[in-house]
VOGU-3710 file (C-alpha; in Angstrom, 3 decimals, decimal comma):
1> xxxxxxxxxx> -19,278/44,144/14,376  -19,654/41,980/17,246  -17,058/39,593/18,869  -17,344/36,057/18,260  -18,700/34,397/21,256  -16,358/32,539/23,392  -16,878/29,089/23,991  -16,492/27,129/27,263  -14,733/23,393/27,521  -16,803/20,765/27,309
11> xxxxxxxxxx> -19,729/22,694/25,835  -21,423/20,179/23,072  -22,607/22,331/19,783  -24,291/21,127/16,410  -22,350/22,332/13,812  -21,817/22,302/9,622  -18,809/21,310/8,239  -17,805/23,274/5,603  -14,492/22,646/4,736  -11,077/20,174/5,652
21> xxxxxxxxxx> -8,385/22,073/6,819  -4,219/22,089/6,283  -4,240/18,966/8,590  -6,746/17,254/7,018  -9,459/18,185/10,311  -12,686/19,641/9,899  -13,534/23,441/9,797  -16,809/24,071/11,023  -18,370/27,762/12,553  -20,454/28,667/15,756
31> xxxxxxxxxx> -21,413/32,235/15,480  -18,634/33,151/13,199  -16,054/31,475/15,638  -13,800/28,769/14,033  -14,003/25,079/15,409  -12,016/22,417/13,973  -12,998/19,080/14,171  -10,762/16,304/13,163  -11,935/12,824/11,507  -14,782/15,067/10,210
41> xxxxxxxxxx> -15,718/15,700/6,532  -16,959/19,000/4,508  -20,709/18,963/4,325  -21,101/16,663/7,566  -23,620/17,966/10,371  -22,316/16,679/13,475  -22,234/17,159/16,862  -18,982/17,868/18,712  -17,398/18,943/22,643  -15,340/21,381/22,887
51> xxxxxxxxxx> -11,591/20,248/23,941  -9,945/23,764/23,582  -11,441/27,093/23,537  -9,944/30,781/22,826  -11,291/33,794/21,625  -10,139/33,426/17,951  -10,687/29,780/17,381  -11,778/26,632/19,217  -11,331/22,604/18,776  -13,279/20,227/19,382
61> xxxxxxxxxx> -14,174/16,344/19,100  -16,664/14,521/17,196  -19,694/12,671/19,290  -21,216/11,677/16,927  -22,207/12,245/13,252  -25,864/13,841/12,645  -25,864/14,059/8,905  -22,901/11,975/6,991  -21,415/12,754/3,831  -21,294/10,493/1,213
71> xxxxxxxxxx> -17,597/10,285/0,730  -17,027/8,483/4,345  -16,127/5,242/4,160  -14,980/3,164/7,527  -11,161/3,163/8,459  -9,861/0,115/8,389  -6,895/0,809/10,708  -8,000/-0,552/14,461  -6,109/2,379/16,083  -7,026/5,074/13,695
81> xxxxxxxxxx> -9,109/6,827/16,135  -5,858/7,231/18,268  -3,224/6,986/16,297  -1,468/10,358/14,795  -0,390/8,974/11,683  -2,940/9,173/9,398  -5,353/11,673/9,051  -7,624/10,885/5,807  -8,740/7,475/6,385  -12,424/7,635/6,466
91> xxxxxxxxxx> -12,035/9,845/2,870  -12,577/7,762/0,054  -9,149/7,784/-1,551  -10,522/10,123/-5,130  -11,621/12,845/-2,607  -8,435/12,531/-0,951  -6,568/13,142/-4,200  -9,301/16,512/-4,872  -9,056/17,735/-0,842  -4,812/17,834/-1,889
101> xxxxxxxxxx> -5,293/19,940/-4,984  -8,025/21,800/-2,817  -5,035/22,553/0,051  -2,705/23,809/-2,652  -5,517/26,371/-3,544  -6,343/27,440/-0,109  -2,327/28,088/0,668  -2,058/30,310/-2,395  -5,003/32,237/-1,518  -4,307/33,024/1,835
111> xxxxxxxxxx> -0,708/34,379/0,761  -1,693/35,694/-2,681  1,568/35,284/-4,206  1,990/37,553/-7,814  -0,929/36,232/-10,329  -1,659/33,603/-8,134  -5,416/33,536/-9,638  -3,865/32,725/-12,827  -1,586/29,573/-11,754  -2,276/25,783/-13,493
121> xxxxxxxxxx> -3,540/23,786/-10,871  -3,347/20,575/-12,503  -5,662/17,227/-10,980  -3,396/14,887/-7,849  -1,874/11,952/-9,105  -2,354/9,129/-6,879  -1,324/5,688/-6,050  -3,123/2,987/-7,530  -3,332/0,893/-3,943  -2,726/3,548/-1,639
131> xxxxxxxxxx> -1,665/0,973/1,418  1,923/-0,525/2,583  3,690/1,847/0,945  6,033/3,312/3,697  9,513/1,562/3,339  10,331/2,966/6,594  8,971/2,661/10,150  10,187/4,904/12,886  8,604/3,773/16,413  8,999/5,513/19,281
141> xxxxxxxxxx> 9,392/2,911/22,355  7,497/3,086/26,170  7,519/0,766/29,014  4,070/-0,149/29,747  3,771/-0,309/33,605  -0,129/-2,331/33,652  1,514/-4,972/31,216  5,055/-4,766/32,863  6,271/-4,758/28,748  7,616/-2,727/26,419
151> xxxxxxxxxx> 5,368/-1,112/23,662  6,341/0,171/20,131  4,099/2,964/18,356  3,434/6,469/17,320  2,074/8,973/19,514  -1,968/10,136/19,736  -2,152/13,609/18,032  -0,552/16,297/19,639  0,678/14,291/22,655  2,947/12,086/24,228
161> xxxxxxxxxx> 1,284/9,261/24,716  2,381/6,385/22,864  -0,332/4,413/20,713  1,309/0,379/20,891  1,364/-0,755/16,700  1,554/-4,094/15,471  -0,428/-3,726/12,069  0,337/-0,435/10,448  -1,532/-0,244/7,096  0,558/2,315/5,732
171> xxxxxxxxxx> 3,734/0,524/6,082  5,420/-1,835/3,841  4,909/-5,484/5,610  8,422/-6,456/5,725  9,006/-3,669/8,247  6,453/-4,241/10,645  7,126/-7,858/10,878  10,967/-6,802/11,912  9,078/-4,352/14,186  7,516/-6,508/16,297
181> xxxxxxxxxx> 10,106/-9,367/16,240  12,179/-6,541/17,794  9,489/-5,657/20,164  9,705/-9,256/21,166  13,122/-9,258/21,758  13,431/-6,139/23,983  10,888/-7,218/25,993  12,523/-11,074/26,265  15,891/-9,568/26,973  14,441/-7,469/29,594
191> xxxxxxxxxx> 16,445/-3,832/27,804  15,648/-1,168/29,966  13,078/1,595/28,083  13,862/4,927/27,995  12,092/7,064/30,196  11,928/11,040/29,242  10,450/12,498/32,801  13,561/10,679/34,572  16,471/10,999/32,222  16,803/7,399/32,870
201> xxxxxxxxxx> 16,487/4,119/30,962  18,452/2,960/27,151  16,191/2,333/24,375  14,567/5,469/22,957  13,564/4,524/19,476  13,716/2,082/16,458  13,548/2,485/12,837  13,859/-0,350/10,351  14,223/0,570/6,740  13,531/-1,598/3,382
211> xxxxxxxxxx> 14,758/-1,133/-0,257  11,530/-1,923/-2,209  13,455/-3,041/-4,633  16,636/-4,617/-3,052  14,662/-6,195/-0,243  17,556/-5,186/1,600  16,404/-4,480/5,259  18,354/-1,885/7,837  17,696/-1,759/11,536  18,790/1,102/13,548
221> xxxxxxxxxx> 18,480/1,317/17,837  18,444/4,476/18,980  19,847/4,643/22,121  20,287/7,754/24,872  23,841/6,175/25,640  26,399/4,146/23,759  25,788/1,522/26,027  23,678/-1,644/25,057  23,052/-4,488/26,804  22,456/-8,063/24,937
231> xxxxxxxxxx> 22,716/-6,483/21,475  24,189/-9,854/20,543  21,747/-11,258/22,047  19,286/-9,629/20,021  21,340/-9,299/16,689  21,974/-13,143/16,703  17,717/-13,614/16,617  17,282/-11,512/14,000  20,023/-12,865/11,592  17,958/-15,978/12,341
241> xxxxxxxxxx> 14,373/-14,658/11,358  15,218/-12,626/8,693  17,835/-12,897/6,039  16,401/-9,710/4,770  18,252/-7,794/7,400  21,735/-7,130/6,148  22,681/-3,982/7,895  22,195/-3,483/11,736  23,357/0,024/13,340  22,734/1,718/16,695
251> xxxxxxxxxx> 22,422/5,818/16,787  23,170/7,405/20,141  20,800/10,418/20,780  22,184/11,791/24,491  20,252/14,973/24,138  16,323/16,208/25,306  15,427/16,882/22,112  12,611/16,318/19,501  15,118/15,118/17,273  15,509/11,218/16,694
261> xxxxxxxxxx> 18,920/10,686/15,836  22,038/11,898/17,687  25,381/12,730/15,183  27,274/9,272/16,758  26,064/5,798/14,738  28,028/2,640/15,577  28,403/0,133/13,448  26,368/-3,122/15,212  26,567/-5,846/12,206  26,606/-6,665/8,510
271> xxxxxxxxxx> 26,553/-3,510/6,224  26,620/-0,040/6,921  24,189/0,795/4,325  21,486/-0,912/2,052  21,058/-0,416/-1,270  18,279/0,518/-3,248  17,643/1,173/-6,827  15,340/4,070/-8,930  15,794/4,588/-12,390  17,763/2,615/-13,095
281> xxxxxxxxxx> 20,286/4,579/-10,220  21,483/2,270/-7,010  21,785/4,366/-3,861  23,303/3,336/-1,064  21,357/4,607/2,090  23,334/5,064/5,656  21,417/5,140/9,090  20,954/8,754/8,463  20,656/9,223/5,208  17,049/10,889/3,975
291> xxxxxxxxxx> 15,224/8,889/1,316  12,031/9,231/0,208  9,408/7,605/2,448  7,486/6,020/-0,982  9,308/4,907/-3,564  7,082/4,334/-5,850  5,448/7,785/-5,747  8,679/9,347/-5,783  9,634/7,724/-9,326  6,426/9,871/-10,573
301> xxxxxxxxxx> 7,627/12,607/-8,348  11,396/12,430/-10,285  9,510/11,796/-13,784  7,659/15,258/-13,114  10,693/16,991/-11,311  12,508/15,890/-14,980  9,300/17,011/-17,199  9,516/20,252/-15,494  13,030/21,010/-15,375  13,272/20,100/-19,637
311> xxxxxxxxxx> 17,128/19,704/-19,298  18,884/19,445/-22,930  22,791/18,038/-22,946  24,664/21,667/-22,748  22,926/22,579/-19,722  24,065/22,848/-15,862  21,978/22,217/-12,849  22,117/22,684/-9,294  20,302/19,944/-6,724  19,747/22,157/-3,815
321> xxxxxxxxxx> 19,075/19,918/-0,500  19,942/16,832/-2,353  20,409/13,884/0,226  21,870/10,950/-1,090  21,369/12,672/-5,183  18,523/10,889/-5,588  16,919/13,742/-7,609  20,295/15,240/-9,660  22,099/11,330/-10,463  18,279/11,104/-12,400
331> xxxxxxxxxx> 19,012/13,882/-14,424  22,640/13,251/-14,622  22,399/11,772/-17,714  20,613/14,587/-19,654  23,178/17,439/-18,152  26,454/18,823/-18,862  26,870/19,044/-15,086  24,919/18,704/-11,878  25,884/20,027/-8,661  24,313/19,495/-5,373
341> xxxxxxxxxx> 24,118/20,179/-1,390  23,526/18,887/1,872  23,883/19,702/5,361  24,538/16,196/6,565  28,548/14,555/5,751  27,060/11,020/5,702  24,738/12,006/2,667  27,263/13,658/0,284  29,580/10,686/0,784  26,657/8,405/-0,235
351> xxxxxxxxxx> 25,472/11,039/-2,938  29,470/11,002/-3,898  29,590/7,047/-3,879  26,269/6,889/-6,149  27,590/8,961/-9,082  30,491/6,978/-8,525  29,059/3,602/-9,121  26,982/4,816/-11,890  30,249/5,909/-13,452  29,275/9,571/-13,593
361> xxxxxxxxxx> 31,690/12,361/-14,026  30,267/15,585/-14,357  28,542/15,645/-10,619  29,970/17,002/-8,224  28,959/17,648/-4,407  29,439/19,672/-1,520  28,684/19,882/2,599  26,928/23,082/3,393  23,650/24,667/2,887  22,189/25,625/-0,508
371> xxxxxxxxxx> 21,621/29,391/1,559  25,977/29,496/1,775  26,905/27,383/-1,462  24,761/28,797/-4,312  25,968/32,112/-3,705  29,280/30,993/-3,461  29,274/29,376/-6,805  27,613/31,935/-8,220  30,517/34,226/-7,416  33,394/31,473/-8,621
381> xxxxxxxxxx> 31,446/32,164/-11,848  29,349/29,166/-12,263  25,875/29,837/-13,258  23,017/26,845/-13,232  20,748/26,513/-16,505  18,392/25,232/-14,214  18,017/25,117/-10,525  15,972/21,909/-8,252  14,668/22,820/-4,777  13,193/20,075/-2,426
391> xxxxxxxxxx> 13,681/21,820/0,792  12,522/20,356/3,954  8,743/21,496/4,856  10,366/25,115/6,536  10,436/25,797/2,643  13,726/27,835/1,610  15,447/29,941/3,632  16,395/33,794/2,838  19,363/34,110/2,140  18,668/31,357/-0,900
401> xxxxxxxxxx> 15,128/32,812/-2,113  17,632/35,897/-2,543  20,319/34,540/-4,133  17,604/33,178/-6,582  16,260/36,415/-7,352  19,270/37,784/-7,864  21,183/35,114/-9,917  18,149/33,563/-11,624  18,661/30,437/-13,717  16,516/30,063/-16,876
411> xxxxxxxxxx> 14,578/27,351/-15,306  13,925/26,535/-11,638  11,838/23,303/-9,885  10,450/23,799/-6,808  9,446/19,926/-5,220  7,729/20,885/-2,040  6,485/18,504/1,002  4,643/21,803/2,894  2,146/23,648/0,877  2,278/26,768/2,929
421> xxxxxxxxxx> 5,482/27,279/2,777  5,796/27,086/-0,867  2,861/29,617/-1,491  4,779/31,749/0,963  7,822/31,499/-1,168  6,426/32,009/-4,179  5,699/35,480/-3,234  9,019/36,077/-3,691  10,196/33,959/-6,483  6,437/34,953/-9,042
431> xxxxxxxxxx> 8,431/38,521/-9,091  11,215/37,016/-10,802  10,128/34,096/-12,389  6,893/32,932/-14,199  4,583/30,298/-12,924  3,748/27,649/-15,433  2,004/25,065/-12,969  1,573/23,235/-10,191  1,635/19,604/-10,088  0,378/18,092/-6,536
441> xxxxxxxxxx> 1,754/14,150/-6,136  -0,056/12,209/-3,305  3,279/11,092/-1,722  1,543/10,091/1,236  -2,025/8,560/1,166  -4,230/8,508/4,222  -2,761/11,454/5,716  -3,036/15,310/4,881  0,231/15,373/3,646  1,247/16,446/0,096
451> xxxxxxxxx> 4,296/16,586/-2,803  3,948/19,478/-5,012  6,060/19,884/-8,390  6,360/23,746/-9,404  7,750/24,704/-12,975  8,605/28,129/-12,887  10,395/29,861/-15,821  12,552/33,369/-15,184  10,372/36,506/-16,732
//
């Protein structure tokens, strides 16, 4: 069989789309090689340049659109075409909800876990208005040197340069208006920007964070030293703006990294936390803490962690990855104990201060990783009913998918944010335990991202 033929950059081709891929781009084929296309839609004829070519695969961008499909609508975003935040907006929102059960499919059948064929794929749920539903914004900051400003945004697709946002659709309102009053601010108090090539400048990043139901707004400046010039300046404004804002904190990242935050945050003004409340729970959430980016999508995604999991009053549970407890305080109240993990300090205090308030005494929680704790517990002698996963999107890690295997619970959840990695997992875990179904949430509409609820049973 012949080689596919390798392609040159900048060569234009006509191609078919046949199918969206794990990042929501196009997959189209020129002579058996694979292109993909983003902002491109299955059954699309469309002509394209080539950006990148190898001999296994190439990419490419779309010139324009010979045959369109019927589910395109037009993005309403004005930066869309730049921006790397979304990645579904011209999909009408149903075929969103079909390409996320579609992406669960194609993950299971490229790594075939146990019976996979077999598995209850059951339809997306979705949001009813699938806009301003981010209650946090986390924008990277760049000095401009044509306007002579400061610019707040997200970064183009697999770059670094930084696309300026003033009107992100996805977001919840209150944050972007705090957004660009800080933008403002910065720029009128002249901070110096961060700049990455020369090591040099303050600012790095901001992130301002809202409890949908509180209204209780955080801002946190994330700063390369502990140094920061007119913060008093600047905190004094926004008290005045915005009585929303009740907790202002600045996180010192020092390091070249990827990673936002650095481990020091200094207290700035007003409360170290904000509150917000979820069935019925309050949480307190610190500069660090994680908390689920939709709120209202992750009530669903609790209600079907909770329908999976079938807890009755004698039985034990273990919240592996737990954060603040958000997922093991909801089923607190239907357990004779729940126990939970987390690498970060910050989040077991809050997780510790939540079951607290609530008045609950049979949690308890511990620093560490679910890989070193589980196994330890397992040895003092306790042994879960039921065991929750929601691991970040490297799925679980080893030494837990062993420990699973061999000290399986009755029942175990798996909540996953990475579809491939959970298909990968559950090669493992469909030898020991049974597969009931998969329930895909659409946690994040307008990009390619997706929440999946597993119920798995032990065989």
């Amino acid at each position: 069989m012949n080689n596919p033929v390798q392609l040159k950059i900048d060569q234009t081709l006509q191609i078919k789309i046949k199918r969206l891929g794990i990042n929501g781009e196009g997959i189209g084929y020129h002579k058996r090689l694979i292109i993909f296309v983003p902002r491109v839609l299955p059954g699309e004829e469309v002509q394209v340049r080539v950006t990148k070519a190898s001999p296994r695969y190439a990419e490419a961008e779309l010139i324009k659109i010979i045959k369109q499909s019927p589910d395109r609508i037009t993005p309403p975003c004005e930066v869309y075409d730049r921006c790397g935040g979304c990645q579904l907006q011209h999909l009408a929102y149903p075929k969103q909800l079909d390409f996320k059960k579609d992406l669960l499919k194609q993950a299971l059948e490229k790594f075939k876990p146990l019976d996979y064929k077999n598995y209850a794929l059951k339809e997306t749920i979705g949001m009813e208005d699938p806009w301003h539903y981010r209650n946090k914004a986390q924008f990277q900051f760049q000095f401009n040197p044509t306007s002579q400003k400061a610019e707040a945004g997200l970064y183009e697709m697999n770059s670094h340069r930084l696309v300026a946002i003033d009107n992100c659709l996805v977001q919840e309102e209150i944050t972007q208006s705090v957004m660009n009053a800080v933008v403002e601010l910065v720029n009128a108090y002249e901070i110096p920007i961060y700049n990455e090539q020369q090591n040099s400048g303050i600012l790095r990043t901001v992130m301002v964070r809202v409890g949908i139901e509180t209204k209780q707004v955080q801002v946190v400046f994330i700063t390369s030293t502990p140094k920061f010039p007119r913060k008093n300046a600047i905190i004094r404004e926004l008290n005045e703006r915005f009585p929303q804002v009740v907790s202002i904190m600045q996180n010192v990242q020092n390091k070249k990294t990827s990673l936002v935050m650095g481990d020091e945050t200094i207290h700035l003004w007003g409360k170290t936390a904000i509150e917000e409340t979820m069935n019925d729970l309050t949480f307190e959430l610190s500069a660090r803490a994680f908390f689920q980016l939709n709120p209202k999508q992750t009530k669903v995604l609790y209600d079907e962690a909770r329908k999976a999991l079938d807890l009755s009053q004698n039985e034990t549970v273990v919240d592996a990855y737990c954060g603040v407890g958000t997922i093991g305080l909801s089923l607190a109240h239907l357990a004779k104990e729940v126990r939970g993990m987390d690498i970060i300090p910050q989040a077991i205090d809050d997780a510790r201060a939540n079951a607290l308030r609530k008045g609950f005494t049979n949690t308890h929680y511990e620093v560490g990783t679910a890989e070193e704790l589980l196994p330890t517990w397992l040895k003092q002698g306790f042994k879960p009913d039921a065991i929750v996963v929601d691991p970040p999107r490297t799925g679980l890690g080893e030494p837990l998918l062993k420990a699973l295997t061999q000290f399986p619970a009755k029942k175990l959840v798996y909540v996953s944010c990475n579809v491939s990695t959970l298909a990968r997992d559950l090669q493992v875990l469909a030898k020991t335990y049974q597969i009931d179904y998969l329930q895909s949430v659409d946690m994040f509409p307008q990009t390619a991202r997706c929440e999946v609820v597993v119920k798995l049973t032990k065989k």
